[in-house]
N, C-alpha and C positions, 0 to 999 in steps of 0.2 A: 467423295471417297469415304467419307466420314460414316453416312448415311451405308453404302453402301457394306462394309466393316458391322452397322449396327445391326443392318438386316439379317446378315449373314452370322451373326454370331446368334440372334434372336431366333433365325432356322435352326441352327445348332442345336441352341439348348431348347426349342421345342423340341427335337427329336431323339434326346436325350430323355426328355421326361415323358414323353410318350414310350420310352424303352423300357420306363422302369414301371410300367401298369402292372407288369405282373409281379413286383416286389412286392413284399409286406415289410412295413419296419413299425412295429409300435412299440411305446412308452408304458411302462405301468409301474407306478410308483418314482424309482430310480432304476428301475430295471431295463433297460433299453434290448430288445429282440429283432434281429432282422434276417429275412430268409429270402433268396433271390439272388438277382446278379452280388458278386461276391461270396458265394457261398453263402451259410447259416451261420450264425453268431449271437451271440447272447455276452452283455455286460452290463455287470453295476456299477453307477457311477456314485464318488463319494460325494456325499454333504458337503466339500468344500470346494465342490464346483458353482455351486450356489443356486438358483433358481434355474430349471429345464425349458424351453419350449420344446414344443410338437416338433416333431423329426420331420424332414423333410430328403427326398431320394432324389437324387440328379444323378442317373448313370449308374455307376458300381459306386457311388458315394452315397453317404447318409450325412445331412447337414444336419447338427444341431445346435440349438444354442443353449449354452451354458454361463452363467454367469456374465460380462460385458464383453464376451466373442462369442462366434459362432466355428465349429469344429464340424471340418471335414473327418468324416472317420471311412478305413477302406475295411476291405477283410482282413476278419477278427475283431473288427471294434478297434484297428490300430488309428491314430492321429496323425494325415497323411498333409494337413492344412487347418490352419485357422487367422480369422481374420478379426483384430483387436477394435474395437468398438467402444465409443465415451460413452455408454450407457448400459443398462441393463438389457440386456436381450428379451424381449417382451413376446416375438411371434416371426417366424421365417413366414414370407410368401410366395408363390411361383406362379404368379398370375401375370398375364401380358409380356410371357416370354420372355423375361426375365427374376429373378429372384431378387426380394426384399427383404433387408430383416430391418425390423424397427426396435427402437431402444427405446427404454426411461428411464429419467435418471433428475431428481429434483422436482417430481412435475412436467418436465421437459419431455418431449416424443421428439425422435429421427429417425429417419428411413434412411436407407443405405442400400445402393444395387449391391450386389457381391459379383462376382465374375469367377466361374467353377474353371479352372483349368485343368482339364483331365490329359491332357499328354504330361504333366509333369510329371514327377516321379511319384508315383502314387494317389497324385490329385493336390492339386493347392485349392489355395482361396485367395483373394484378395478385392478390395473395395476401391468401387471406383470413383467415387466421391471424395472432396477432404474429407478427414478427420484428424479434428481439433481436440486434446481430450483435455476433457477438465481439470482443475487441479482440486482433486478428490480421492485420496487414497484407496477409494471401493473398487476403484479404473485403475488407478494407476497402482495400485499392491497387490491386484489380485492375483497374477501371476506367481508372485512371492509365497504369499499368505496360502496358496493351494497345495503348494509343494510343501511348504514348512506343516502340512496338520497330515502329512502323510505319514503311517507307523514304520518304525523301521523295518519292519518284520514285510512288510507288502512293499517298500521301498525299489526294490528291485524290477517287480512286476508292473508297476506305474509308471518307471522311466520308460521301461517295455511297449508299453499302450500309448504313452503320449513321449513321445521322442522331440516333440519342440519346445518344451519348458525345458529349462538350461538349470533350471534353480533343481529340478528333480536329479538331473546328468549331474549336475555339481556336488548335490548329495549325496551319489550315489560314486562320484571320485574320490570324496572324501574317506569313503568309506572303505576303500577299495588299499591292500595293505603292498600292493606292486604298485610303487612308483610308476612304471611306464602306463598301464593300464590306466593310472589314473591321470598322465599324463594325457591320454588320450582321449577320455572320456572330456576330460576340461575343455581338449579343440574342438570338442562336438557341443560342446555351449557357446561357441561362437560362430557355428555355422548355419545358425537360424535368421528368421529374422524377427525383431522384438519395436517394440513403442520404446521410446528414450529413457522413460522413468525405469523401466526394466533393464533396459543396458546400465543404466546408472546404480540400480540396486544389485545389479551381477556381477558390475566392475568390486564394487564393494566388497561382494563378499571373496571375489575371488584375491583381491587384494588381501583381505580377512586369513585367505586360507593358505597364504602364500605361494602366490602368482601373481607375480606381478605386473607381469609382460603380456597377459592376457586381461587383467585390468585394465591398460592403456590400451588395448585392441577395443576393449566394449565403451569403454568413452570414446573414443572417433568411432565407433558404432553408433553412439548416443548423438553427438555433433551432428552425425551424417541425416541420422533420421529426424532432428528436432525441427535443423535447416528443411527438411523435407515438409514436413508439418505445419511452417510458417512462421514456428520459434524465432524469435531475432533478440538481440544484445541489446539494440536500444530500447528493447520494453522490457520496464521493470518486473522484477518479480518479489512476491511479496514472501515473508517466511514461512508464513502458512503452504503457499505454493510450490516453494522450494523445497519444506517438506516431504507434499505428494507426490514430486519429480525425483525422490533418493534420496535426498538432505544431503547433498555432499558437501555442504557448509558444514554441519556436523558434523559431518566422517573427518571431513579438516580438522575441526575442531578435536575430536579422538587423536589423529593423529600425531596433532600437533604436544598433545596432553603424552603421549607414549613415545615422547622425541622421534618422531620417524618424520624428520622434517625433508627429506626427498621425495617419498611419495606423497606429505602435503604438498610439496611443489607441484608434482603431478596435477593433481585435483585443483589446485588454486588456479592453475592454469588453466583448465576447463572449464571452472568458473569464469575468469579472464574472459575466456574465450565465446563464452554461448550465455553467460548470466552474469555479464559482469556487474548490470544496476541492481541484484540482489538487496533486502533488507535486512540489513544488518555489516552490509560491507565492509564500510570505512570501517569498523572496529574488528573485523578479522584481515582485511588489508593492513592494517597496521599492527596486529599481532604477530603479523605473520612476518611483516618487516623487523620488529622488533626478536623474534626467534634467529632468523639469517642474522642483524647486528651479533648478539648474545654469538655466534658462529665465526664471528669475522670475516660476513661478510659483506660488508657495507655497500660494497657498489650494489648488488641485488636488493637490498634495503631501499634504497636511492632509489633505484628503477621502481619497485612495486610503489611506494609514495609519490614517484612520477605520476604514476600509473592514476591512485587515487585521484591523484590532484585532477588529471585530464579528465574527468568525469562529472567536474563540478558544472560547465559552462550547459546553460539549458536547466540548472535546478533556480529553485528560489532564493533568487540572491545571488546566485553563485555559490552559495555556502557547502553544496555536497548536496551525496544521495540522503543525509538524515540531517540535512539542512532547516526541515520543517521542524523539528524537535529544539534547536536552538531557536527558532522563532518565539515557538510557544513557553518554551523557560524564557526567552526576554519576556516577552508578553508576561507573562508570571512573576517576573521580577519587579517591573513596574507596574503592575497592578497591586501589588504587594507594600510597594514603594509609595505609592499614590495614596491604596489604603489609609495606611500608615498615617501619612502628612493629613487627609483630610482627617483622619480620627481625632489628630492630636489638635485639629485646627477649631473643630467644632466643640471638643472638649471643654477647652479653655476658651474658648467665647463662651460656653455652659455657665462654667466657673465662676467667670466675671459675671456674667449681669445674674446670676444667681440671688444675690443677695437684694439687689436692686428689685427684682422681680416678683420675691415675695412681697417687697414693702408695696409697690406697685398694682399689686393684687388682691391685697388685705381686700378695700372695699368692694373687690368684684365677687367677694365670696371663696378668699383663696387662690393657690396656686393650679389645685387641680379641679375646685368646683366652678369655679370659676368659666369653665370650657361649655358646663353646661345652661348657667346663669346670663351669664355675658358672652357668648361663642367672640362676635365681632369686638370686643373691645378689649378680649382677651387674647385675639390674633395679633392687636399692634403690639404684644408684649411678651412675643416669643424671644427666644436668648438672642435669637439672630438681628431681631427688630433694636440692639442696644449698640449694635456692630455699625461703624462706618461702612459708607459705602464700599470703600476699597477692599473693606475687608470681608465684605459678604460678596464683591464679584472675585476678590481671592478663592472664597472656598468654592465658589461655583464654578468658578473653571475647574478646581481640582477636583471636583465630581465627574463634571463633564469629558474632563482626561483622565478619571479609573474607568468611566464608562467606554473610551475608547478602547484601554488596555484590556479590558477584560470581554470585549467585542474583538480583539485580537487574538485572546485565549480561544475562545469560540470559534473563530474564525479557521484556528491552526487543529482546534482538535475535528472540526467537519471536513475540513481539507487530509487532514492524514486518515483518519478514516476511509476518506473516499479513494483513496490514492494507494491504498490498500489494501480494497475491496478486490476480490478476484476477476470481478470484471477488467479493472485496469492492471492488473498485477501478476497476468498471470503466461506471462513470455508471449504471447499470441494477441492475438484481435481476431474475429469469426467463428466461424462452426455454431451447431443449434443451440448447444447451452449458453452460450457468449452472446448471440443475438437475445434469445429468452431472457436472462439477466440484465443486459444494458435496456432494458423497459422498464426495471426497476431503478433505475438509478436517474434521479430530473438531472438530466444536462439542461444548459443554459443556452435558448437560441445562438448562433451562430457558428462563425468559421470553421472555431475548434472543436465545437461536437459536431459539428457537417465533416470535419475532417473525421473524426472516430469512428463515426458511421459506417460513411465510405470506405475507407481502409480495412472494415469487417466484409460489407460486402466484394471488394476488390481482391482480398486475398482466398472467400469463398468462389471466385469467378465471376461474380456477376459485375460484368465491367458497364454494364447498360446503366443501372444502377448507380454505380459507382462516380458513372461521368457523369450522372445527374444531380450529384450532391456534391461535386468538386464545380463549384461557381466561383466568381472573383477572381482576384488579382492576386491572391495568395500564393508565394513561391512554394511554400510544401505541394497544394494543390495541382500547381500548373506542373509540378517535378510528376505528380502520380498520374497526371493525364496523359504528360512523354511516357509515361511506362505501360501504359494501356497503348498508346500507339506504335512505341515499337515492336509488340507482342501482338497488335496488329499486320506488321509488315509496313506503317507505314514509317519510314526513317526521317525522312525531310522534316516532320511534322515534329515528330520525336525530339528531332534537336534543337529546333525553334523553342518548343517548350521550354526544357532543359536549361536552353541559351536566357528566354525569359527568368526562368526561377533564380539562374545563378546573377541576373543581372541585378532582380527584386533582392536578393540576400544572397549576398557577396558571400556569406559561411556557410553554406547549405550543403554540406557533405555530399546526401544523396545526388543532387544535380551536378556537384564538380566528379562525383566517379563516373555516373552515365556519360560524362562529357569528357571521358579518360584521361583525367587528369590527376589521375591517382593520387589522391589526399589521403593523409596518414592519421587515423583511426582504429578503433575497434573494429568500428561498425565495417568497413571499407575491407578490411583484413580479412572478415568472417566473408562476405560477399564475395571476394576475390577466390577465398579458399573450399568454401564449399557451393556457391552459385555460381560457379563462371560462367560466364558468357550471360548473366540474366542479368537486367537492369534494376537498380535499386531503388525502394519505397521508401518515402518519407516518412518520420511518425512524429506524430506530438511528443515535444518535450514534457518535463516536467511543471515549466509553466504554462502551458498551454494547457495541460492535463488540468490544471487546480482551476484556472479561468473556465473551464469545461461545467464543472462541477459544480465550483461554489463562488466561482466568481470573485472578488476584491471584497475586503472591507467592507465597504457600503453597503454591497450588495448585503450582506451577514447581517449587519444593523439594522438596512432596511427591512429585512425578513423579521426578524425578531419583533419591530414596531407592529408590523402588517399579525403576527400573529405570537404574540408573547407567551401564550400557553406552551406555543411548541418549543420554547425554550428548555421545559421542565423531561421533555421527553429526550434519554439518552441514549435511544435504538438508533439514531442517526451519527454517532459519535459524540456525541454530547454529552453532560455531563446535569443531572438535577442539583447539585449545587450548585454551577454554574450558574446555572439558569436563575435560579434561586438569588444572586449577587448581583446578574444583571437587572432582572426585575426591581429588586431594593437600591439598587445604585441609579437607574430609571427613574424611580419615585422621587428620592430624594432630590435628583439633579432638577425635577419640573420643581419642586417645593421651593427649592434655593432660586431657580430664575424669578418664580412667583414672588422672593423677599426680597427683590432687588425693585420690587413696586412698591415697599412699604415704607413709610416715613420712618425717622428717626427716632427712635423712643432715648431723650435726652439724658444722656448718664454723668451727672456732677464727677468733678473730680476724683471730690473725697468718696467715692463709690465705684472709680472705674478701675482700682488695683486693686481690689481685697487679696488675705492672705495667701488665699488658696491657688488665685492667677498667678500671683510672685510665682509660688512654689512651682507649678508648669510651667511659667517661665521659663525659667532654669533647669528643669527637668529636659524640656521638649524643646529646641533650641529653634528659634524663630517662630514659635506661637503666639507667643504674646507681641508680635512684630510685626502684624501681617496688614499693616496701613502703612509702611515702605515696601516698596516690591523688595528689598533684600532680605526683609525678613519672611517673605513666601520663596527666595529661594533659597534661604537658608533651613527652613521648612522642607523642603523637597531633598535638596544636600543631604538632610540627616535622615528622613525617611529612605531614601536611595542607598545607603549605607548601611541603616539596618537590618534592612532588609537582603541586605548583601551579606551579612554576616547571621543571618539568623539559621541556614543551615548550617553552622556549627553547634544549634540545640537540639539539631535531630530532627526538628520541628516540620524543618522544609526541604525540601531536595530538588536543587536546579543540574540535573543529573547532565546538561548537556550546555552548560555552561564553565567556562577554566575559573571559577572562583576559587580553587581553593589554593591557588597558589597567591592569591592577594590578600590576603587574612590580614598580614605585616602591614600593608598600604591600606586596605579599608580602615584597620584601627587606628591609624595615624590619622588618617581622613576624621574619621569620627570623634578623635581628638580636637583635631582644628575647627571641628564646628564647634562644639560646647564652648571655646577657647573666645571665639567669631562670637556668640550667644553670649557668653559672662561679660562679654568688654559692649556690646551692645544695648545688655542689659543696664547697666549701670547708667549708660547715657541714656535711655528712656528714664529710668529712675531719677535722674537730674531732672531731667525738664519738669517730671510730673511736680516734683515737689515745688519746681518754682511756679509750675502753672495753679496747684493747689494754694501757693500760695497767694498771686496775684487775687485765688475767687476769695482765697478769706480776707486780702486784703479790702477788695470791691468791695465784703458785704459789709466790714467794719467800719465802711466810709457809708 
């Protein structure tokens, strides 16, 4: 039947464009002419349509492409159709009985059939292919940005020609000094149809222009079509993205700034409802709870931080959607913390055998010519060659553990980056630019990028594809293969699936709704209320996502071993200082395992306090201690602390960390160490003097 529908539309519109041989429509400049079926016609189109293709005639229609659509125009040059495109309009074609238009947009080429519907009223357009638009403001504003560079003066005449920009109508109501007129002209902006970023920027302004009621009409406009599009709640969207979708996190944000905290409700709600994992949530979820309290009204305070909270389960840790930002201030904490203790540890091993080192040198030529005279017998008499054992596998561990922490800083800054990237962040999975892009991004062999894959190819249609990369025992998998068969017709198969997934993971949302057991979710809500009757796909969570990408720890360090240069490069979310820290914390860590080979270089008593080690002592609390383990963790104690207190000099900022309500308790902390440090101190100072005494006693016998 299918086949049969294509041939017969493919006869169609062959003989529609066999009708129109005897038109003429050409281009010259901006000037668009056309004489034939439709009458004669002549129009200039403004510069803020943006780039023209060659016109093409189907029927009484002239197709052209303008900017990221292609515009059916009827007689007069009026706007009878168009059909919105994630790219730039690059060339209409009507070869092989059906019409093409191709895009570019980043590098990127897509083809797109169009389907000319000439019984509609005046001629529509529309594409019969997905499209996924990007989240790139050149697609998604252009609508906006055309109408807003129209002069007032020709504003009327514009709406006239192009009667499906809503943003022109809008314009042109505003301006209009009869309330009912303009009343009217507003319902003729909602009776188009639009991509969601444009509903979303229309709701805006009509909200802006007070209408309210016709704002909440173009967001369940917006809903309807994103749902349409592939859009879902469970893929994050990054702020960059949510940007070039309207910013209605901003508009929130406006609103909330101009008390008009009902119609942020509105909008948080659609947020809520179609972008709930947004970037930047949790701290407008909570602002926005924190406005209803200031209101009295707490239960709705309650509910929305319910809300938050239920969105944590599936990130890293649990911690929430900006979960990974507290990672990397701990990681920053304790790298800081670690710094810290190893600085003061090596310091004051400096300190001490200082004195001893020069006498020890004299005959080598010196402290530092010595390097070049004697290299090897100046090596057994590095500050560390004076240090007990204990005390030189003390600072190597504490290398070995900033090396971790700060392969955890790294770790968290390539993971957020990537998790970011508009590949992942951008409400969808598939469409050209989305495949084009995910080739730049290394996923990491297995499940979870075979599931990423698939899931672009499955929501494009390509279910062949799709079953080919959903392999294993994986319940997301085995959930998207039920949903490929029952979109096959076949049910039995479907529920088997289903019945496997929820049996592999007992919390599997998607497989307990297919299996109507209505589990209470976002995700389930949205599904229920705009896909009914369609079965639900799985997606990677947030941990999944990051395993995707950059993998664990190890993985991070390993990489950095295999190729340490790339360290220094910050195009990947990295950082050149970083890198910079890891490479010198590297070095050092091989330096200190290597002194753990060297013999003791013997330090007399009377040479192993000089004044200078006292004085660290007592400054740095467990430096001078670090041959008991309690004085490596009283080392650590105090580095952990100051470091905890050190954004109170402006210095450092663990923006995503609650330290500042412990200021009162860190400094009592940091009291008790010095306190721990002065009474330990003292008992090292006992023994020495008795142990110093026993060698003076030996040598006078």
């Amino acid at each position: 039947m299918r086949r049969v529908r294509t041939l017969l539309a493919g006869l169609g519109l062959t003989a529609l464009l066999a009708g129109t041989a005897g038109a003429t429509t050409t281009l010259e400049g901006r000037t668009l002419r056309h004489e034939g079926a439709g009458g004669t016609w002549q129009r200039t189109l403004p510069d803020a349509l943006g780039p023209l293709s060659s016109p093409l005639e189907v029927g009484n229609l002239v197709l052209l492409g303008a900017g990221p659509a292609v515009y059916a125009l009827g007689a007069g040059g009026v706007v009878t159709g168009r059909a919105d495109l994630p790219g730039i309009v690059s060339s209409l074609d009507a070869g092989g009985d059906v019409v093409t238009a191709s895009t570019l947009l980043g590098g990127v080429t897509e083809r797109f059939t169009l389907n000319v519907n000439l019984n509609a009223q005046g001629g529509g357009l529309s594409v019969q292919e997905r499209v996924a638009l990007p989240p790139d403001p050149v697609v998604t504003g252009w609508l906006a940005s055309v109408a807003d560079q129209v002069p007032p003066a020709t504003l009327a005449d514009a709406a006239r020609l192009d009667p499906l920009n809503p943003f022109l109508t809008l314009r042109l109501a505003q301006a209009q000094a009869d309330p009912y007129e303009a009343l009217s002209l507003v319902r003729r902006t909602l009776g188009g149809t639009l991509p969601f970023p444009a509903w979303v920027q229309l709701a805006a302004r009509l909200d802006g222009a007070g209408f309210p009621s016709a704002a909440d009409l173009a967001l369940t406009q917006a809903q309807a079509d994103a749902s349409a599009r592939g859009v879902d709640p469970e893929i994050a969207v990054s702020r960059a993205a949510l940007g070039a979708f309207g910013n209605p996190s901003g508009y929130v944000g406006a609103l909330l700034a101009q008390g008009r905290v009902d119609r942020a409700g509105v909008w948080m709600t659609y947020l809520r409802q179609l972008h709930p994992r947004f970037e930047g949530g949790g701290a407008l979820y909570e602002r926005y709870a924190r406005t209803l309290d200031a209101q009295g009204r707490e239960g709705e305070a309650a509910e929305w931080r319910q809300f938050a909270r239920s969105l944590r389960p599936g990130t890293l840790y649990n911690l929430g959607l900006e979960g990974l930002g507290a990672v990397r201030d701990a990681a920053r904490l304790a790298s800081l913390a670690l710094g810290l203790s190893l600085l003061a540890a090596l310091l004051t091993l400096a300190v001490r055998a200082f004195p001893a080192q020069a006498e020890d040198t004299r005959d080598l030529g010196g402290r530092y010519r010595s390097w070049l005279r004697r290299p090897l017998a100046r090596a057994r008499r590095v500050f560390v060659a004076y240090a007990s054992p204990s005390e030189r596998l003390t600072v190597t561990l504490l290398a070995l553990a900033l090396l971790g922490t700060l392969g955890g800083v790294q770790w968290a800054n390539l993971s957020g980056a990537a998790l970011r990237s508009p590949i992942l962040s951008s409400g969808t999975y598939g469409g050209g630019w989305w495949n084009a892009q995910l080739e730049t991004l290394t996923l990491r062999p297995g499940p979870d990028a075979a599931l990423l894959t698939a899931l672009g190819a499955q929501l494009d249609g390509d279910d062949t594809r799709a079953r080919g990369l959903y392999t294993g025992a994986d319940a997301c998998m085995r959930n998207n293969l039920g949903v490929i068969a029952r979109t096959r017709g076949d049910e039995p198969q479907a529920r088997d699936l289903f019945r496997s997934a929820l049996a592999t993971q007992p919390d599997l949302m998607a497989a307990a709704f297919n299996l109507g057991l209505k589990p209470a979710s976002p995700e389930a809500a949205f599904q229920q209320r705009l896909r009914p009757g369609q079965p639900r796909l799985c997606y990677p969570d947030q941990r999944r996502l990051t395993r995707a990408v950059t993998g664990d720890l190890s993985v991070t360090l390993g990489a950095a071993l295999r190729s340490p240069l790339a360290l220094l490069d910050p195009s990947a979310g990295g950082s050149a200082r970083l890198g910079l820290a890891l490479l010198g914390v590297s070095g050092l860590g091989a330096l200190l395992l290597l002194s753990l080979l060297l013999p003791r270089t013997p330090l007399p008593a009377a040479r192993s306090r000089p004044a200078g080690f006292r004085v660290l002592g007592l400054l740095l609390p467990g430096a001078s201690l670090l041959d008991s383990p309690w004085g490596g963790v009283l080392l650590g104690a105090w580095g952990a602390v100051v470091a905890a207190l050190l954004p109170l000099s402006g210095l450092v900022v663990f923006a995503n960390l609650p330290l500042a309500g412990a200021q009162a308790a860190l400094l009592g902390a940091l009291g008790v160490t010095y306190a721990l440090n002065t009474l330990a101190f003292v008992l090292a100072e006992v023994r020495h003097a008795r142990r110093a005494g026993r060698e003076r006693q030996a040598g006078s016998n």
